[in-house]
Each structure stands twice: as C-alpha cells, then as structure tokens.
C-alpha positions, 0 to 999 in steps of 0.5 A: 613753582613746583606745579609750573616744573611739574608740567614742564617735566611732562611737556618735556617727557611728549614727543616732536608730534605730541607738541606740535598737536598740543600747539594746533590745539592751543585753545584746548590748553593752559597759556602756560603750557602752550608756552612751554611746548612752543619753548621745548619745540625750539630747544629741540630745533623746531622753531619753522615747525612750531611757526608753520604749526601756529599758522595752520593752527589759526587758519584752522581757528578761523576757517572752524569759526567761519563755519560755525558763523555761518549756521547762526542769524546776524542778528535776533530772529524773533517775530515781529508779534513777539516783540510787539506782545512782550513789550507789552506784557513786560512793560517794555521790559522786553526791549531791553532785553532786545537791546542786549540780545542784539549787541551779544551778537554783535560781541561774538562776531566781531569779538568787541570787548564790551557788556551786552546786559549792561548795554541792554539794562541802560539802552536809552544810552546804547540804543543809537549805537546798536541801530548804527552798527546794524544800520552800518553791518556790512555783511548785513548790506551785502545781503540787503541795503536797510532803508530805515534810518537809525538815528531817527528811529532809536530817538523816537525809541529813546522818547517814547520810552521816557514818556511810558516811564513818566507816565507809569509814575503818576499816581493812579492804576490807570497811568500805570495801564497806559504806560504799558501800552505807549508802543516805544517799540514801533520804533524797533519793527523797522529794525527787526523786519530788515533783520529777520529778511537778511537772516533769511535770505542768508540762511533759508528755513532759519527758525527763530530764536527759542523761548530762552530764559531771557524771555520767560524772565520778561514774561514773569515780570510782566504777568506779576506786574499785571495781576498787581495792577489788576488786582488793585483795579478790582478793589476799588 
C-alpha cells in the first residue's frame, strides 16, 4: 500500500504531457502506473485526451511491430544440408528442435499462448499441426501456394520416427547405427524448401539462421552419442 500511495503521489506530481507520453509509452510501464496516470488525466478533465492517446499508442504498438515482422523470415531459415546433417549426427534430435523453432515463430506472429519447446519435446503429437498451420499461413500463400500435402508428410514423419525409435532399442551397436540413418526428415525437406523460397521472395538476401545454442546442444548430444557407439564397435 505505501509503495502503491508512493507512485501515486509521483504520477500526480507530472504534468498533462508527462502522462500522456507515459500512457503512449505503456509497455515501458508497470500496469499499476499506467493505471494511475490514465486515473489522474481523468481527474484532471482529460478523459478524450487519454482515449486519442491509447489510440496513437496502439497504432504506434502495431505499426512498430508491423515493422519489425517485416525484417524477420515467416519461418526457420536454415539449409536444406543442415537439416539433413544434424538430424543425422542428432539422431533426429534435431527435428525436434525443428519442430519447436518453427512453432516459435508462429508463437511471436500470431501471439498464440502456447510452448513451443514443449511442442518441439513431444512433435509425433505436434507435427501435423505445425505442417497445417504453415500449410495453411496465409501470408506464406500469398507469397507462394505450397504443393506439399501435410498431412501425408507429418505421418510419414510420425512412422519413420517411431521406427528409428524401435530399432535404436534393440540390442546390438548396429541397431543403434541404423536407427541414425532411417531419414524421418525426408518428410520435413517439402516443408523446408517451400519455406526458405517464401522467406526469400520476401525478404531478398535473408541470411539463414545462425548457429544458436539450440543447434550446438543437438551437435554435442550427437557427437557423445556417436564417439560411445564408436568406441563400443572398436571394442568388440
């Protein structure tokens, strides 16, 4: 209570234009003392003023964000060969973290309350919906109609994935080897060339995404996982 009658007193102390650029600037702001400048600008007679300020204020908000959408790729842009190399190395690893790159992209433009690493962990559930959604993008479309079909290439995922799984767990190095190399992301190239095309076209010279720690994580698991196997294989 006493901080609350504290930032009062000071919101009271600013004048007409002091409050009307801390409401313009409300995502710089606590709620609370947005709250109480909106509050003290209509005590003070300024309820028009404070509505045509919220107005610019969004218009701003979204004209800023309109702006910074517009520098950024619809979708992860990577290479085709990356995808291909670390889902190898990562024993498909890799796609997961695909999987969840892609649908953080899709939490930012569309505001969409939801976990992208959660969606990315568990894919054989989220798969079919990612590939829909940007199956579906209609800025994407606008850009260029996709041809792949969705549904058919997130269960041919879906399988190819639970088969590696499978086999990775029967006894014997070589299962593990073979589980590495069932090419589950096949299924994802489709997806990823009709992506990297859009975000050129839209953004011409786009560079692809760097190496983030999302991808050194997936190179390190795989490299562990690959000098065990090897290591085994030499010893026997």
């Amino acid at each position: 209570m006493q901080n609350d009658s504290a930032l009062q007193t000071r919101i009271h102390n600013l004048s007409d234009e002091e409050l009307l650029k801390m409401i313009k600037e409300a995502s710089s702001y606590q709620p609370e003392a947005i709250s109480f400048a909106q509050e003290e600008l209509a005590r003070r007679g300024g309820s028009d003023a404070i509505a045509t300020e919220i107005q610019i204020s969004e218009q701003y908000q979204e004209e800023k964000r309109k702006e910074q959408h517009a520098t950024k790729p619809l979708f992860l842009h990577i290479p085709i060969g990356r995808l291909i190399v670390m889902s190898v190395v990562s024993f498909s690893l890799y796609e997961m973290y695909w999987i969840y790159k892609n649908w953080s992209y899709l939490k930012e433009r569309h505001n969409l309350d939801i976990n992208p690493f959660g969606r990315g962990w568990f894919g054989i559930f989220y798969c079919h919906s990612l590939l829909r959604r940007i199956h579906e993008d209609k800025e994407a479309r606008s850009i260029q109609v996709p041809s792949f079909s969705p549904k058919s290439l997130a269960t041919g995922w879906v399988v190819l994935l639970i088969i590696s799984i499978i086999v990775g767990r029967a006894p014997g190095i070589a299962a593990s080897i073979i589980s590495a190399f069932i090419p589950s992301f096949l299924f994802l190239i489709p997806v990823q060339k009709y992506v990297n095309a859009v975000n050129e076209r839209r953004i011409p010279g786009l560079p692809f995404y760097r190496w983030s720690s999302g991808h050194v994580v997936c190179l390190v698991f795989g490299i562990i996982i690959w000098a065990v196997l090897l290591l085994r294989l030499g010893a026997e």
